[in-house]
C-alpha atoms as a printed R data frame, in Angstrom:
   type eleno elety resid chain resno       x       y       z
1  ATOM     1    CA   UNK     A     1 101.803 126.454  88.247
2  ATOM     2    CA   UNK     A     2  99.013 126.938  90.976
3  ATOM     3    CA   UNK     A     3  98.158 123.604  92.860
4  ATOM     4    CA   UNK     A     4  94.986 122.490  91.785
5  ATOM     5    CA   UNK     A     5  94.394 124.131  88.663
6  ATOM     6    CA   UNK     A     6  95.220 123.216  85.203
7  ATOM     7    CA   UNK     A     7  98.823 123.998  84.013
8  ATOM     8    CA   UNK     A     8 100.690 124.394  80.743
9  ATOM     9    CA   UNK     A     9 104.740 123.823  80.287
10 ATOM    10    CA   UNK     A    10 105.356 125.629  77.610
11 ATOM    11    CA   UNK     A    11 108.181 125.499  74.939
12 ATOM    12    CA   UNK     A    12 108.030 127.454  71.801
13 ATOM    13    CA   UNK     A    13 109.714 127.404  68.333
14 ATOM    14    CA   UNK     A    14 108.998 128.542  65.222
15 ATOM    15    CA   UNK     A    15 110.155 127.330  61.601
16 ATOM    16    CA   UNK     A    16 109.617 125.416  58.544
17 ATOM    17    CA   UNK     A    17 109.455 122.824  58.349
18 ATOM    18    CA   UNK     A    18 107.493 122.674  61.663
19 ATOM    19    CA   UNK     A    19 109.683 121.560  64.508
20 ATOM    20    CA   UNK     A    20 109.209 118.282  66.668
21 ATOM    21    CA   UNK     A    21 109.156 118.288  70.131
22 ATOM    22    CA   UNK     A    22 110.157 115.724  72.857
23 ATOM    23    CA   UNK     A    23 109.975 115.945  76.385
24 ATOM    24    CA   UNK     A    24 111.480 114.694  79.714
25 ATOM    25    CA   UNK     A    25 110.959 115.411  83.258
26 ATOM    26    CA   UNK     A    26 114.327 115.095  85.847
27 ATOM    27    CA   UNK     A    27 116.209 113.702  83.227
28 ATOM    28    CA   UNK     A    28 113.780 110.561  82.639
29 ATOM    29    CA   UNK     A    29 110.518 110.211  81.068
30 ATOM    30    CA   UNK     A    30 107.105 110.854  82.598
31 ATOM    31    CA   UNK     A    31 106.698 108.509  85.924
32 ATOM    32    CA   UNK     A    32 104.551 111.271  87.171
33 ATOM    33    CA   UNK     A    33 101.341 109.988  88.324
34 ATOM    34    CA   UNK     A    34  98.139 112.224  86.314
35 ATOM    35    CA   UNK     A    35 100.984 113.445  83.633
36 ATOM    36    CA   UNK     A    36 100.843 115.767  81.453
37 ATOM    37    CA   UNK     A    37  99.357 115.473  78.017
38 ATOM    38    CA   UNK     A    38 101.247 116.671  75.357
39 ATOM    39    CA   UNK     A    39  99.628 118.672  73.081
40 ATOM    40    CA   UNK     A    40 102.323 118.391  70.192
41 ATOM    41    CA   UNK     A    41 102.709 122.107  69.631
42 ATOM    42    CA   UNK     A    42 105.685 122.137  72.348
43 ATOM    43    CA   UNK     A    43 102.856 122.501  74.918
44 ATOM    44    CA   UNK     A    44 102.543 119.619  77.746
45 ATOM    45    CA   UNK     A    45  98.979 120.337  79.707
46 ATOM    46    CA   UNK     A    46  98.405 119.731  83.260
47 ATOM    47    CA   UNK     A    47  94.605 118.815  84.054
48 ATOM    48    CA   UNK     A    48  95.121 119.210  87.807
49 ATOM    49    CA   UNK     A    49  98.314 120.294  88.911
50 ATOM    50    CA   UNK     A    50  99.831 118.491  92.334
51 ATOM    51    CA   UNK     A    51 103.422 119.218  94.178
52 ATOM    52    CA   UNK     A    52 104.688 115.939  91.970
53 ATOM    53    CA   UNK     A    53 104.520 118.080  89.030
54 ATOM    54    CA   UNK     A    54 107.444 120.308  90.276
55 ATOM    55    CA   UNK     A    55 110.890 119.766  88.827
56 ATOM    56    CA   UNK     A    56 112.889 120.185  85.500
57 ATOM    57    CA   UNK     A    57 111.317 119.784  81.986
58 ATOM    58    CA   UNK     A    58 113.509 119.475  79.025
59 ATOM    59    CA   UNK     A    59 112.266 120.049  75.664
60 ATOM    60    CA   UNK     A    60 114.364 118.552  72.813
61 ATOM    61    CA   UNK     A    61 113.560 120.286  69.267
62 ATOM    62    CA   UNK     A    62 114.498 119.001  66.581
63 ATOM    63    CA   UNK     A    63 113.940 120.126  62.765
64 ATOM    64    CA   UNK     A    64 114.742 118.990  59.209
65 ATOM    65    CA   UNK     A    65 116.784 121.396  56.987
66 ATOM    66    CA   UNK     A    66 117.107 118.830  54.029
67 ATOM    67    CA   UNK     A    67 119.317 116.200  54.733
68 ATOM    68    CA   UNK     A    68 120.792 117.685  58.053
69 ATOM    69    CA   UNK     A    69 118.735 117.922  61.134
70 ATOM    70    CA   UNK     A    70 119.420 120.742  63.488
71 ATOM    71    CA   UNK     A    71 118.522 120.229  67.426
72 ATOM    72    CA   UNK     A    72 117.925 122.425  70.186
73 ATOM    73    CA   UNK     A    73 117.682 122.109  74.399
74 ATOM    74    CA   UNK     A    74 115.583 124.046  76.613
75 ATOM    75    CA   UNK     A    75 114.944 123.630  79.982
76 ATOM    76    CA   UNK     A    76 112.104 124.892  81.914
77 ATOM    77    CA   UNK     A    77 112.124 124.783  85.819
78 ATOM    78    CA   UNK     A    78 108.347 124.452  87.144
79 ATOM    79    CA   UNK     A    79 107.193 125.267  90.216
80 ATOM    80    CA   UNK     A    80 103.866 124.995  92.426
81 ATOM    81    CA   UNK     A    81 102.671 126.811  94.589
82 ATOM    82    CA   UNK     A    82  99.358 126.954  96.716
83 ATOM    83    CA   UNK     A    83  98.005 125.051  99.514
84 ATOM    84    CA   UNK     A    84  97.712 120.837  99.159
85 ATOM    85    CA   UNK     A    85  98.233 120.194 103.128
């Protein structure tokens, strides 16, 4: 993501019945100061992206297949880059 600027994490999936997402960032939930918003389409949206935002994002989906409920991991390393000095 470019310092500055808005940012999207993004983590797709496709089924039905739609999937639900969860997030977490290093292994925890969201202590970053100006999070993300998530936008509940497995898209978490940066308004102004600083160096804090950096760092591992795991998305967790999970989805119903009648009684059984099947879940997936993927993890998304983020980056940013520009000039904040």
């Amino acid at each position: 993501m470019v310092y500055g600027k808005q940012g999207d994490v993004v983590c797709k999936a496709d089924g039905t019945p739609k999937p639900n997402f969860l997030w977490s960032y290093n292994s925890s939930s969201f202590p970053i100061k100006y999070g993300p918003l998530d936008l509940g389409n497995g898209v978490l949206r940066f308004s102004n992206v600083t160096p804090e935002h950096a760092g591992e994002y795991r998305c967790i989906l999970s989805q119903r297949d009648g009684s059984q409920v099947h879940r997936k991991e993927k993890v998304i390393e983020v980056s940013v880059y520009g000039n904040w000095k």
